[in-house]
N, CA, C and O atoms as CSV, one atom per row, in Angstrom:
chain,resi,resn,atom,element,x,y,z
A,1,UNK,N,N,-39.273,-27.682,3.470
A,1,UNK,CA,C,-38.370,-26.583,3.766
A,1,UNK,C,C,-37.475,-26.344,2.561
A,1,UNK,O,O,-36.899,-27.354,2.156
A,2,UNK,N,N,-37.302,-25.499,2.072
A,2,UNK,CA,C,-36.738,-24.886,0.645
A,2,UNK,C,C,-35.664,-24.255,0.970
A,2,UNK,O,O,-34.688,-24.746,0.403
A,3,UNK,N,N,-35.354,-23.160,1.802
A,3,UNK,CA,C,-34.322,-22.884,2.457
A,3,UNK,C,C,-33.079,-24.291,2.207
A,3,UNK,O,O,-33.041,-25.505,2.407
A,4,UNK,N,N,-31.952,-22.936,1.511
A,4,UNK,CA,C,-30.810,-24.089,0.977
A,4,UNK,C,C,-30.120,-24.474,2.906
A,4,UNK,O,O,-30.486,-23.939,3.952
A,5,UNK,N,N,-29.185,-25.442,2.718
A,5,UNK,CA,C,-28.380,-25.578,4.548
A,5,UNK,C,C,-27.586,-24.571,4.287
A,5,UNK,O,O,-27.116,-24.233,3.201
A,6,UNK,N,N,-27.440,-24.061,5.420
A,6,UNK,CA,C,-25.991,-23.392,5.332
A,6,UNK,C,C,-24.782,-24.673,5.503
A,6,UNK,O,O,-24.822,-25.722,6.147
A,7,UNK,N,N,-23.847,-24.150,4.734
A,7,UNK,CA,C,-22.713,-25.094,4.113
A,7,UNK,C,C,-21.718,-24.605,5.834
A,7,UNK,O,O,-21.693,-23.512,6.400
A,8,UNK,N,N,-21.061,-25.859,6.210
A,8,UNK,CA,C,-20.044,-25.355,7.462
A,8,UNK,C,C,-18.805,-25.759,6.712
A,8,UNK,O,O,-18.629,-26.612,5.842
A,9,UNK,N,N,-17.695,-24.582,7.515
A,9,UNK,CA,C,-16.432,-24.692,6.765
A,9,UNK,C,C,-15.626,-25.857,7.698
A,9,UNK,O,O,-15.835,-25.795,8.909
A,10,UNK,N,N,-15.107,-26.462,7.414
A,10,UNK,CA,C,-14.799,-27.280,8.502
A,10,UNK,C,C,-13.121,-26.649,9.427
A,10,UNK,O,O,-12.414,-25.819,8.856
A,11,UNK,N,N,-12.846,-27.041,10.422
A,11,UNK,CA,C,-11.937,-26.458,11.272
A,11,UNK,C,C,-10.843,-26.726,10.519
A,11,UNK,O,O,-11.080,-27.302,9.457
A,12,UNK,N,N,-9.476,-26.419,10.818
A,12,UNK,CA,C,-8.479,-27.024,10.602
A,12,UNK,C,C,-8.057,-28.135,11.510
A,12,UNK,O,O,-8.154,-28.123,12.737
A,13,UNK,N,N,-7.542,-29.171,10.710
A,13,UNK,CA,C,-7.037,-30.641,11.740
A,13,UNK,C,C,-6.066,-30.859,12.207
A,13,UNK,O,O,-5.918,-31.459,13.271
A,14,UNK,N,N,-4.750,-30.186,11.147
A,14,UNK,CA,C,-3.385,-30.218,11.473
A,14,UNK,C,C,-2.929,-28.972,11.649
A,14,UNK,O,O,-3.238,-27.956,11.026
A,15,UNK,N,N,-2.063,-29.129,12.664
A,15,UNK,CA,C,-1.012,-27.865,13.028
A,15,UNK,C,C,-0.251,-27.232,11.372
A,15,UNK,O,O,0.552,-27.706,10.569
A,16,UNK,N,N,-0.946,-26.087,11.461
A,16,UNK,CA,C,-0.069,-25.632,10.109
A,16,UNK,C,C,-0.836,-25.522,8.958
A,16,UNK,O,O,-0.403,-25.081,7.893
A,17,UNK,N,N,-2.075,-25.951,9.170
A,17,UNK,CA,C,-3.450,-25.699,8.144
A,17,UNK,C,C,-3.827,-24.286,8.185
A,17,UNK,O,O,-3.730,-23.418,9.052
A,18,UNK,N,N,-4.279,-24.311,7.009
A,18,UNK,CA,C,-4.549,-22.820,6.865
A,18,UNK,C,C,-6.257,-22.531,6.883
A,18,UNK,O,O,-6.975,-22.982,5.991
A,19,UNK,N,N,-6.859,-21.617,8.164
A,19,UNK,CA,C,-8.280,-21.605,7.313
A,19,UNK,C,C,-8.267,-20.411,6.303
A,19,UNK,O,O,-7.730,-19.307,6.390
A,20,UNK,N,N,-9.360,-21.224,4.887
A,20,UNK,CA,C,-8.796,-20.454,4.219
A,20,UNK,C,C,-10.346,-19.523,3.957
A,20,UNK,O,O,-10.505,-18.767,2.998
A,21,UNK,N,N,-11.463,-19.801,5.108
A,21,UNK,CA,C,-12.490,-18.355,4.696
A,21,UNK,C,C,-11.756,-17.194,5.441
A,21,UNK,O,O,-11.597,-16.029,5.078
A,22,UNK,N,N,-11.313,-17.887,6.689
A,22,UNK,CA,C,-10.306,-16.813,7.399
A,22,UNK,C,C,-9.299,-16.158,6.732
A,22,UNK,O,O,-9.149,-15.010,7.152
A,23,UNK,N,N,-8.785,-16.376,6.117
A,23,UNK,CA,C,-7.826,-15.889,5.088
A,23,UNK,C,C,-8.270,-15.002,4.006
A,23,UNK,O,O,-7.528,-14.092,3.635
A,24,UNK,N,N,-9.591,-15.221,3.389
A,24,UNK,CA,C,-10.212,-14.663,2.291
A,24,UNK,C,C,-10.971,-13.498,2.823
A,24,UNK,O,O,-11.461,-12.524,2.251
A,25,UNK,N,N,-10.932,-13.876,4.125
A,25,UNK,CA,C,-12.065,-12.460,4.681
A,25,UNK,C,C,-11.465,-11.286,5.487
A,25,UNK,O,O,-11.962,-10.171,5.647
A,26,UNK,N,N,-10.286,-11.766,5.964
A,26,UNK,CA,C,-8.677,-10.872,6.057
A,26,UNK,C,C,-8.486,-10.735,4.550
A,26,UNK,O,O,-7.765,-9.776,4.828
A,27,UNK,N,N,-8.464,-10.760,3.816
A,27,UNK,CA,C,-8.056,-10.198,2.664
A,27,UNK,C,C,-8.724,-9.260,1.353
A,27,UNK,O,O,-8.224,-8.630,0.421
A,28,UNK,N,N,-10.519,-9.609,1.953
A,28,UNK,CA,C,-11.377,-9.031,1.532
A,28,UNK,C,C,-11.543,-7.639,2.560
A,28,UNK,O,O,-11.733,-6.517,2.091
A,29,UNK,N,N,-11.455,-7.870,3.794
A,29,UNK,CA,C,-11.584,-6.296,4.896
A,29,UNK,C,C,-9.995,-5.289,4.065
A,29,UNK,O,O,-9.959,-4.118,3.685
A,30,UNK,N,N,-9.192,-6.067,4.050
A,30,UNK,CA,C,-8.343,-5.126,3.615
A,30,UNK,C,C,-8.291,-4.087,2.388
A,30,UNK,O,O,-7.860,-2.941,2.261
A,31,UNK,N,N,-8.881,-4.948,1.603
A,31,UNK,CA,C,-9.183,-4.578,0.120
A,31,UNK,C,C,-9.919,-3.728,0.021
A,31,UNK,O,O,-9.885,-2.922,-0.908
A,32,UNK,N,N,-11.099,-3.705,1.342
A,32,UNK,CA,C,-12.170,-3.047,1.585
A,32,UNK,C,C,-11.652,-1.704,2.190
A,32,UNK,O,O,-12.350,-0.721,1.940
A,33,UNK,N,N,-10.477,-1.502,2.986
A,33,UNK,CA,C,-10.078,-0.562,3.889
A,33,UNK,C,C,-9.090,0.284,2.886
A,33,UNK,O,O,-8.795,1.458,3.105
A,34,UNK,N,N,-8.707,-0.328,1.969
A,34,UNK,CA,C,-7.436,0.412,1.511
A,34,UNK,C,C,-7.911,2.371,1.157
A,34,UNK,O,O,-8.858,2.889,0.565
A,35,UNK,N,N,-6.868,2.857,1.773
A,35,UNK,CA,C,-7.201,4.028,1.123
A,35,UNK,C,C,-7.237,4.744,-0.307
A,35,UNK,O,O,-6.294,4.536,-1.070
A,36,UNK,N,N,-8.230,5.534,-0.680
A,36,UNK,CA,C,-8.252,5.713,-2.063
A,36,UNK,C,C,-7.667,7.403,-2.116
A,36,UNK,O,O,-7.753,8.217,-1.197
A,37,UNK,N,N,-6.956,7.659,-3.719
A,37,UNK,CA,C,-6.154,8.550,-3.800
A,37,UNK,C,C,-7.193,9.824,-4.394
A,37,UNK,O,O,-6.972,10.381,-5.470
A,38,UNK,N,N,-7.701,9.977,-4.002
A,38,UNK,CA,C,-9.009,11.286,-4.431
A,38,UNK,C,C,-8.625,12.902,-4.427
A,38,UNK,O,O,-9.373,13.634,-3.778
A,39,UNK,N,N,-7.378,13.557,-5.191
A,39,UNK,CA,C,-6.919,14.003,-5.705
A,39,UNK,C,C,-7.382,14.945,-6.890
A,39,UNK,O,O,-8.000,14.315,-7.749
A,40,UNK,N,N,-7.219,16.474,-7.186
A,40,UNK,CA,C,-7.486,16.082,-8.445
A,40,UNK,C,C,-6.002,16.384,-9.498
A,40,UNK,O,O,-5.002,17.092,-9.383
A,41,UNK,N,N,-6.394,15.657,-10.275
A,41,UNK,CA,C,-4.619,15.409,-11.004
A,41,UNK,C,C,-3.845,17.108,-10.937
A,41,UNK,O,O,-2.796,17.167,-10.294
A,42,UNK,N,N,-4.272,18.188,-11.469
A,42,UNK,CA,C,-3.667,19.474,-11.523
A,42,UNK,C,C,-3.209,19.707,-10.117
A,42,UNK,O,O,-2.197,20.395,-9.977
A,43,UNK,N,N,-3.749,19.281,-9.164
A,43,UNK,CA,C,-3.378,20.123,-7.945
A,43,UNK,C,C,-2.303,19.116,-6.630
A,43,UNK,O,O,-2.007,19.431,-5.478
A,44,UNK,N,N,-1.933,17.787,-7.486
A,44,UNK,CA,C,-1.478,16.561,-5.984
A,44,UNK,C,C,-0.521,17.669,-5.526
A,44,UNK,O,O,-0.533,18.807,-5.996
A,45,UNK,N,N,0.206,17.291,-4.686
A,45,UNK,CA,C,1.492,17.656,-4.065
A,45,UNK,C,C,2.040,16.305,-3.744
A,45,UNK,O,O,1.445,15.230,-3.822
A,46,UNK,N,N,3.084,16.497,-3.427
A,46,UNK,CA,C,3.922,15.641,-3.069
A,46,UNK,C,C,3.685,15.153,-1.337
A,46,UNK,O,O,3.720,13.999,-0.910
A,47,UNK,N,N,3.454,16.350,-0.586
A,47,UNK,CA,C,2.760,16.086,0.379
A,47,UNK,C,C,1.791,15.332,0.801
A,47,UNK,O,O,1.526,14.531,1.697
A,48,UNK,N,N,1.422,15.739,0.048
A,48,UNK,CA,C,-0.030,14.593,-0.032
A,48,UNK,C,C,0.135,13.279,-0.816
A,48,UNK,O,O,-0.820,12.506,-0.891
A,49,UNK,N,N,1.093,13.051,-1.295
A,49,UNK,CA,C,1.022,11.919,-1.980
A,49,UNK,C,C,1.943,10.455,-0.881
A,49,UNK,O,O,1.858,9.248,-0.654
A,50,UNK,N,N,2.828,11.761,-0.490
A,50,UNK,CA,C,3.299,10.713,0.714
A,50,UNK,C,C,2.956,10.285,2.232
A,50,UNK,O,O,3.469,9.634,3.143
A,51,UNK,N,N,1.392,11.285,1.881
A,51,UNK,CA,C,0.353,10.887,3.450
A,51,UNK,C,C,-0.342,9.978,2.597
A,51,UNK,O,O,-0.361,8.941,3.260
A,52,UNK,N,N,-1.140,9.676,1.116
A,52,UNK,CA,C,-1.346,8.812,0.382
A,52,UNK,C,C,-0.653,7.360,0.555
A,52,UNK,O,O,-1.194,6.534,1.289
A,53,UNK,N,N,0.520,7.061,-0.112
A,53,UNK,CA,C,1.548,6.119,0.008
A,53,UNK,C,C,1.924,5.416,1.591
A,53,UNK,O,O,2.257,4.231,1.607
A,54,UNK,N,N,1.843,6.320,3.110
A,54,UNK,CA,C,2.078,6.017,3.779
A,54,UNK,C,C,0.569,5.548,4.379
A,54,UNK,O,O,0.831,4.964,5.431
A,55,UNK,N,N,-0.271,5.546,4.263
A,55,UNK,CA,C,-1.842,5.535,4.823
A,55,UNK,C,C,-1.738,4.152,3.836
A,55,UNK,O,O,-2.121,3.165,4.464
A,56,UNK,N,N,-1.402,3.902,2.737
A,56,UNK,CA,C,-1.587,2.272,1.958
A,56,UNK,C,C,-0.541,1.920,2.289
A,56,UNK,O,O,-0.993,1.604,3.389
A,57,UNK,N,N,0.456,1.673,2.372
A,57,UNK,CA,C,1.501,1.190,2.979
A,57,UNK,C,C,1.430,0.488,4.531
A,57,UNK,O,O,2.256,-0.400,4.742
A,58,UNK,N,N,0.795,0.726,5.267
A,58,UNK,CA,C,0.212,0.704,6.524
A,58,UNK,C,C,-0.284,-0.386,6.581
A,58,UNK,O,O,-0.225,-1.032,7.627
A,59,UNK,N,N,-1.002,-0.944,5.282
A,59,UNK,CA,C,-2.501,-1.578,5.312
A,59,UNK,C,C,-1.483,-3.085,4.872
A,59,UNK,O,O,-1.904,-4.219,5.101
A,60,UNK,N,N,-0.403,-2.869,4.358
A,60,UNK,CA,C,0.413,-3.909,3.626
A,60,UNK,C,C,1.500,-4.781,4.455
A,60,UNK,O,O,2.471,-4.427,5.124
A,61,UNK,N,N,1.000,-5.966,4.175
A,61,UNK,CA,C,2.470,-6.484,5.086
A,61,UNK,C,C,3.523,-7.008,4.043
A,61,UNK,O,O,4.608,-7.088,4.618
A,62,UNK,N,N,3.608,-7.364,2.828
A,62,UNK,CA,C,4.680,-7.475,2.095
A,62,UNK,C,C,4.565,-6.555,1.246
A,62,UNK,O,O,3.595,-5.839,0.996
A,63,UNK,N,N,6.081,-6.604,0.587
A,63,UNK,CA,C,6.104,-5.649,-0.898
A,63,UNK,C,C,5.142,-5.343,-1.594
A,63,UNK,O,O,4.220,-6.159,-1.593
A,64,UNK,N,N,4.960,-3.944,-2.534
A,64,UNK,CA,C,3.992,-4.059,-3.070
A,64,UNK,C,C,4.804,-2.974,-4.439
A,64,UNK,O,O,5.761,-2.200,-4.421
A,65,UNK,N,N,3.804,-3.443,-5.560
A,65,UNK,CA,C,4.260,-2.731,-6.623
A,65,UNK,C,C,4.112,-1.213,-6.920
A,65,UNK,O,O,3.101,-0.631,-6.526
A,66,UNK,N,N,5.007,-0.603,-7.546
A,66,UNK,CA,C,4.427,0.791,-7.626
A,66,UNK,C,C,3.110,0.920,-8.827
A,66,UNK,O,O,2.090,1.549,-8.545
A,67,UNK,N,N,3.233,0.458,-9.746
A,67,UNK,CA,C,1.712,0.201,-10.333
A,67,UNK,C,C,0.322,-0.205,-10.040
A,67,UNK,O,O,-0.688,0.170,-10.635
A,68,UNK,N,N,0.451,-1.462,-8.503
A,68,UNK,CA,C,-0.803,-1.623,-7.840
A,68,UNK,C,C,-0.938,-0.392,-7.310
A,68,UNK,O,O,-2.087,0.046,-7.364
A,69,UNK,N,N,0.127,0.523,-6.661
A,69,UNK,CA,C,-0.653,1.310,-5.709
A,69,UNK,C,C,-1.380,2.316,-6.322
A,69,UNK,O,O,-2.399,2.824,-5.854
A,70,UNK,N,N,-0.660,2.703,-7.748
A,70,UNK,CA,C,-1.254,3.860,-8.305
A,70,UNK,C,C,-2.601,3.503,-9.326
A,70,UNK,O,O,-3.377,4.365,-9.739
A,71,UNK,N,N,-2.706,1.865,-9.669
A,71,UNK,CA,C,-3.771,1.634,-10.858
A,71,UNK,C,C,-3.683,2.073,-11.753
A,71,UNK,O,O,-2.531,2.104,-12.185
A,72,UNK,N,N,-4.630,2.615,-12.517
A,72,UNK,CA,C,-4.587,2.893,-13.976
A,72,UNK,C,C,-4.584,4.660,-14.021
A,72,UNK,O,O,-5.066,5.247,-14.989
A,73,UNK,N,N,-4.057,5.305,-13.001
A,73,UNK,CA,C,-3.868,6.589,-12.764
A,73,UNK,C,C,-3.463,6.823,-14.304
A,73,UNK,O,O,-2.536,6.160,-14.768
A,74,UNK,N,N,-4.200,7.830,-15.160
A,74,UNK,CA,C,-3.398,8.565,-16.123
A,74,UNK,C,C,-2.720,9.603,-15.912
A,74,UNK,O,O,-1.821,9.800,-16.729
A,75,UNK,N,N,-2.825,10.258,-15.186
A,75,UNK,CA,C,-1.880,11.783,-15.472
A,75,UNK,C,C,-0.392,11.651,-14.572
A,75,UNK,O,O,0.064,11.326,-13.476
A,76,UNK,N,N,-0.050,12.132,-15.836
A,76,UNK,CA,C,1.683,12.400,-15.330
A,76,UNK,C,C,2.103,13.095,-13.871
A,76,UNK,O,O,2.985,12.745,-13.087
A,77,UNK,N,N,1.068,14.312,-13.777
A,77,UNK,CA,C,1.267,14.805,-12.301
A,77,UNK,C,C,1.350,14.095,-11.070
A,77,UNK,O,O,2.044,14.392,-10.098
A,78,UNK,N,N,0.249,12.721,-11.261
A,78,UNK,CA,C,0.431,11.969,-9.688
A,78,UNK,C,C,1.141,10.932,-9.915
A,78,UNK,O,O,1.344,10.272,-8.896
A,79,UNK,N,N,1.703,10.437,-11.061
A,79,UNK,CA,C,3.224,9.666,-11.120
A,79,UNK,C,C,4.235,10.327,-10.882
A,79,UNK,O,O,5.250,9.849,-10.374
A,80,UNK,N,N,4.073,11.669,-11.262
A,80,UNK,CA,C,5.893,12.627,-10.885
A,80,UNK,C,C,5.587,12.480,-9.422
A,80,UNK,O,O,6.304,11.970,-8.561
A,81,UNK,N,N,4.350,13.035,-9.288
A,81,UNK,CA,C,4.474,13.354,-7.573
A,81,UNK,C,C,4.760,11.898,-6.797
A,81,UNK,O,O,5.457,11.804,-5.787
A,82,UNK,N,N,4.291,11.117,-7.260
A,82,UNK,CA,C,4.346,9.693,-6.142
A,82,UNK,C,C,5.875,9.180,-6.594
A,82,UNK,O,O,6.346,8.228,-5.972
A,83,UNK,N,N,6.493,9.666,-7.442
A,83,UNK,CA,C,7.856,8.913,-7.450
A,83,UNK,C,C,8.756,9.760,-6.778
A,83,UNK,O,O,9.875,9.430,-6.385
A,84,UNK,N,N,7.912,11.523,-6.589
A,84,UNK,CA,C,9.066,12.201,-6.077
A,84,UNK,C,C,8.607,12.003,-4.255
A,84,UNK,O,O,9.485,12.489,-3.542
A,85,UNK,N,N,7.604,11.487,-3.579
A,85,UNK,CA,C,6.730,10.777,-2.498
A,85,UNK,C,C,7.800,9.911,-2.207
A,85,UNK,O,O,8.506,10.194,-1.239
A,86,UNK,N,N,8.083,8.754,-2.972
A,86,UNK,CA,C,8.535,7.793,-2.866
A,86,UNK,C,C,10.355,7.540,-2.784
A,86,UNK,O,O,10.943,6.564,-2.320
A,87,UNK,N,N,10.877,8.650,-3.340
A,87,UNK,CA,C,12.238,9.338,-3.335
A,87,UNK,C,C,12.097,9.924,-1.907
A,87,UNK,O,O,12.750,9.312,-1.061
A,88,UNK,N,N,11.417,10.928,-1.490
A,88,UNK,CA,C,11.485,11.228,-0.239
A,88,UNK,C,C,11.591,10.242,0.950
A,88,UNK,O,O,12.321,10.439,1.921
A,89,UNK,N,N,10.756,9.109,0.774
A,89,UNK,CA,C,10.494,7.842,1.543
A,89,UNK,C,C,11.565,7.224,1.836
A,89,UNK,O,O,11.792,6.651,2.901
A,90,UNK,N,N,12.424,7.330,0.712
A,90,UNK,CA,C,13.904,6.571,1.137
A,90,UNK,C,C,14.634,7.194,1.721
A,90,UNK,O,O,15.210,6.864,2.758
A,91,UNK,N,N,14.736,8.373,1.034
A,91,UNK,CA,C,15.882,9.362,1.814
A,91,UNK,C,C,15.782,9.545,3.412
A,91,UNK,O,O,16.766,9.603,4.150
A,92,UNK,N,N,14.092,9.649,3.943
A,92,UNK,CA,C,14.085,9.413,5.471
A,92,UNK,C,C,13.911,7.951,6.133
A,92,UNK,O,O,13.463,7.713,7.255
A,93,UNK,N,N,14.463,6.850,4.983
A,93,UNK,CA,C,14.442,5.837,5.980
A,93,UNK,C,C,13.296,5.048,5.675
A,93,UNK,O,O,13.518,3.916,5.245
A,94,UNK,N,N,12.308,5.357,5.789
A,94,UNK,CA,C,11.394,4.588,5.599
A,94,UNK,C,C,10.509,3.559,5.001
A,94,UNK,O,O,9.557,2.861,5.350
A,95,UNK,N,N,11.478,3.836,3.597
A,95,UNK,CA,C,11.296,2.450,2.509
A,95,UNK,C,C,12.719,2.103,1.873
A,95,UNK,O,O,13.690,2.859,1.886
A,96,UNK,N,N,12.670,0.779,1.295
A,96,UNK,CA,C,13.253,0.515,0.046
A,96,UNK,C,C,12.499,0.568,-1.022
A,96,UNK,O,O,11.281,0.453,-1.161
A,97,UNK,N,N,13.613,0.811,-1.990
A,97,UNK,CA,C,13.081,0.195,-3.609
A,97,UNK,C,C,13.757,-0.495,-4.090
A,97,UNK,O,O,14.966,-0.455,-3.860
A,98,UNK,N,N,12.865,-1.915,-5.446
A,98,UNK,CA,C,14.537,-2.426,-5.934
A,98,UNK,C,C,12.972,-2.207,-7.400
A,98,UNK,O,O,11.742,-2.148,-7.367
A,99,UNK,N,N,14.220,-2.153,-8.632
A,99,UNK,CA,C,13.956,-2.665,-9.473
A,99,UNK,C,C,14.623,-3.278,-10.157
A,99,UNK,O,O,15.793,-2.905,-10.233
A,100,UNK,N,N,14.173,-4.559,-11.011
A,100,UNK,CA,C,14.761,-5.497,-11.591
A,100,UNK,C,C,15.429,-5.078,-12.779
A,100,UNK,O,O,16.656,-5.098,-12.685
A,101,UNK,N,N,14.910,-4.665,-13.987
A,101,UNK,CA,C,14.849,-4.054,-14.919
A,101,UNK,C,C,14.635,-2.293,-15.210
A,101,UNK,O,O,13.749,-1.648,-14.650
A,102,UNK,N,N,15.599,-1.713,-16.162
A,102,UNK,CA,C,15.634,-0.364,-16.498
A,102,UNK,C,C,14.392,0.026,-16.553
A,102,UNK,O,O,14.205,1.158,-16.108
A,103,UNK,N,N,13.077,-0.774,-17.125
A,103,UNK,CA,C,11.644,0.016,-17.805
A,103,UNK,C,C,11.032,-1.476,-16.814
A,103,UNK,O,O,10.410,-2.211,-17.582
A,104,UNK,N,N,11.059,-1.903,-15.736
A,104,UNK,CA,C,10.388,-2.758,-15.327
A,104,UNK,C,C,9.656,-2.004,-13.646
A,104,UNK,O,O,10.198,-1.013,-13.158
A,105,UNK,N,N,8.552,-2.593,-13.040
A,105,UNK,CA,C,8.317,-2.033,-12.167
A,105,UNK,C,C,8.523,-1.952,-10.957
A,105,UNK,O,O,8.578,-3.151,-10.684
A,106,UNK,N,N,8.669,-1.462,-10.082
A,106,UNK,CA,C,9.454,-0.875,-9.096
A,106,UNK,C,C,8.704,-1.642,-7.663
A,106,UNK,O,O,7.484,-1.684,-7.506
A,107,UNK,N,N,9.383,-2.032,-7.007
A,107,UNK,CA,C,8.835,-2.941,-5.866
A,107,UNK,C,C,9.255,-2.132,-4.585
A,107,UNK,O,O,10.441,-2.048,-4.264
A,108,UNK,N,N,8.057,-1.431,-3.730
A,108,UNK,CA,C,8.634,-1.024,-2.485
A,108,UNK,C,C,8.279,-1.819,-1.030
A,108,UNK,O,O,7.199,-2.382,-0.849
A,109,UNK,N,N,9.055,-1.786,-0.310
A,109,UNK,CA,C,8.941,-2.543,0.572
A,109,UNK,C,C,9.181,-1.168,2.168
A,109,UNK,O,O,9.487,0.021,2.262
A,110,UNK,N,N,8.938,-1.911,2.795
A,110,UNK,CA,C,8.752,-0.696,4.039
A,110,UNK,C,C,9.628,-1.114,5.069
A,110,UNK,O,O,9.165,-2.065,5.698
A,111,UNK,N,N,10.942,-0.655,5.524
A,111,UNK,CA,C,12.063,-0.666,6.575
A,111,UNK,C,C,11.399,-1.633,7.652
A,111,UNK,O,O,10.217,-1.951,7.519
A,112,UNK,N,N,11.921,-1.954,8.385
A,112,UNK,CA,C,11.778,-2.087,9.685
A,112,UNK,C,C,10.829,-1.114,10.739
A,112,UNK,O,O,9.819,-1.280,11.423
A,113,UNK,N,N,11.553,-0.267,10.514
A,113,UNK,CA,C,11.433,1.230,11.135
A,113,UNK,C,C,10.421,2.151,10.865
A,113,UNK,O,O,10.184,3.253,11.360
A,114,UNK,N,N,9.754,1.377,9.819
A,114,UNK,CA,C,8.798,2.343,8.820
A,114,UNK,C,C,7.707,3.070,9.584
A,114,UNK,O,O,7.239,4.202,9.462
A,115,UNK,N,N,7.419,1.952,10.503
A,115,UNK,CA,C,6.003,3.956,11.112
A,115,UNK,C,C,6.568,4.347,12.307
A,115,UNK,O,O,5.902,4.973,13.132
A,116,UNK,N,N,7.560,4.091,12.468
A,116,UNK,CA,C,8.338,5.098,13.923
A,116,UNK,C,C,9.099,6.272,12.528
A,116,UNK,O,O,8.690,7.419,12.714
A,117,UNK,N,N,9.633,6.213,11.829
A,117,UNK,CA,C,9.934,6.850,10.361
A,117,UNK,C,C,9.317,7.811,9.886
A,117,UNK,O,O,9.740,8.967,9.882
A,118,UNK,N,N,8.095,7.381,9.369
A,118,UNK,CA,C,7.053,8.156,9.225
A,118,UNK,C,C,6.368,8.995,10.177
A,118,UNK,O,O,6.097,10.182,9.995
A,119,UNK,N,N,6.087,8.268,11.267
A,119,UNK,CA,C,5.512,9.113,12.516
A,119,UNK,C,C,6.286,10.434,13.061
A,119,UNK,O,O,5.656,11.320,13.637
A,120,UNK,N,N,7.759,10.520,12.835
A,120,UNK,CA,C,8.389,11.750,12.909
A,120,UNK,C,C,9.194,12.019,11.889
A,120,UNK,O,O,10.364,12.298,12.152
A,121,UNK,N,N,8.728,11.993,10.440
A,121,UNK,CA,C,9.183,12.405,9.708
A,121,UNK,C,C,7.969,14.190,8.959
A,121,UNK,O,O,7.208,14.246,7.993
A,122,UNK,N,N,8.405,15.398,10.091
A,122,UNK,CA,C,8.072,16.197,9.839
A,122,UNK,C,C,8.547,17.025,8.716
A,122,UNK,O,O,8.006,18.057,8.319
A,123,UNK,N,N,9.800,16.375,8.157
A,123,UNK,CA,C,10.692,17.345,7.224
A,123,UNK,C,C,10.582,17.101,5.473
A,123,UNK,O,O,11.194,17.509,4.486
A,124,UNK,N,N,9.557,16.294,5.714
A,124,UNK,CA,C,8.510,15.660,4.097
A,124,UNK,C,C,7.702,16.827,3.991
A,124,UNK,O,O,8.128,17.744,3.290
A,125,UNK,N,N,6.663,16.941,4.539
A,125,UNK,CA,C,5.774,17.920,4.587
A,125,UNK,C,C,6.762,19.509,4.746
A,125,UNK,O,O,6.309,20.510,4.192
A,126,UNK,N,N,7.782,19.578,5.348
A,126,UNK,CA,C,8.275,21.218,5.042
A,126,UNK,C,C,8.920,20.937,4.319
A,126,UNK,O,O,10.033,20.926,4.845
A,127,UNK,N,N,9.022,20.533,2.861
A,127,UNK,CA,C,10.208,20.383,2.313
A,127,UNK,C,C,8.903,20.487,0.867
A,127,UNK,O,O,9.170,21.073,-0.182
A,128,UNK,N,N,7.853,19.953,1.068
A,128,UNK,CA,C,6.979,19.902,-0.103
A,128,UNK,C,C,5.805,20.208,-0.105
A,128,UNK,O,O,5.147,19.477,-0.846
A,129,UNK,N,N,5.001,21.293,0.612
A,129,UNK,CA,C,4.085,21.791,0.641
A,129,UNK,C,C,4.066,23.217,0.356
A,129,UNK,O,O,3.004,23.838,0.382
């Protein structure tokens, strides 16, 4: 028989162990789910950038950077728009920002409140579409 074994992961023993394929495969579905920003640079809105931001935001349970969310985005249009997204976000509540540094990157984190926030925050979309 040539067929390799299948390898078993073994359980956890102690209270407070972590499994960690369980962990890797929660973290691989997510990675897998995240929404992508398919845009084309001349035309984002701001509207759309903060149904963008709030659709990945969703998917996140801690802070996340403003550079992961955007990647290696080049054009200036969907950085103005996602910072002016992300300005809106605070003003209704629905996120913080901190940054550490003047030219360092920007860490947002999502209220408490954040999808009761979002869920009736109709005055994003009339304010930027």
């Amino acid at each position: 028989d040539d067929e390799p074994e299948e390898e078993s992961v073994p359980e956890s023993t102690s209270e407070g162990s972590f499994d960690l394929v369980a962990i890797f495969r929660q973290v691989a579905e997510r990675a897998a789910s995240r929404p992508t920003l398919d845009v084309d640079a001349d035309s984002v809105t701001v509207s759309q950038m903060v149904d963008y931001l709030h659709r990945r935001l969703l998917i996140e349970d801690n802070p996340v950077m403003f550079t992961a969310i955007l990647g290696d985005t080049p054009s200036h249009r969907i950085v103005t728009a996602a910072f002016l997204a992300l300005l809106e976000m605070v003003r209704v509540g629905a996120i913080l920002l901190r940054q550490e540094r003047i030219d360092g990157d920007i860490r947002i984190k999502k209220t408490a409140d954040f999808e009761q926030v979002m869920s009736q925050s109709i005055a994003i979309d009339e304010l930027w579409t």
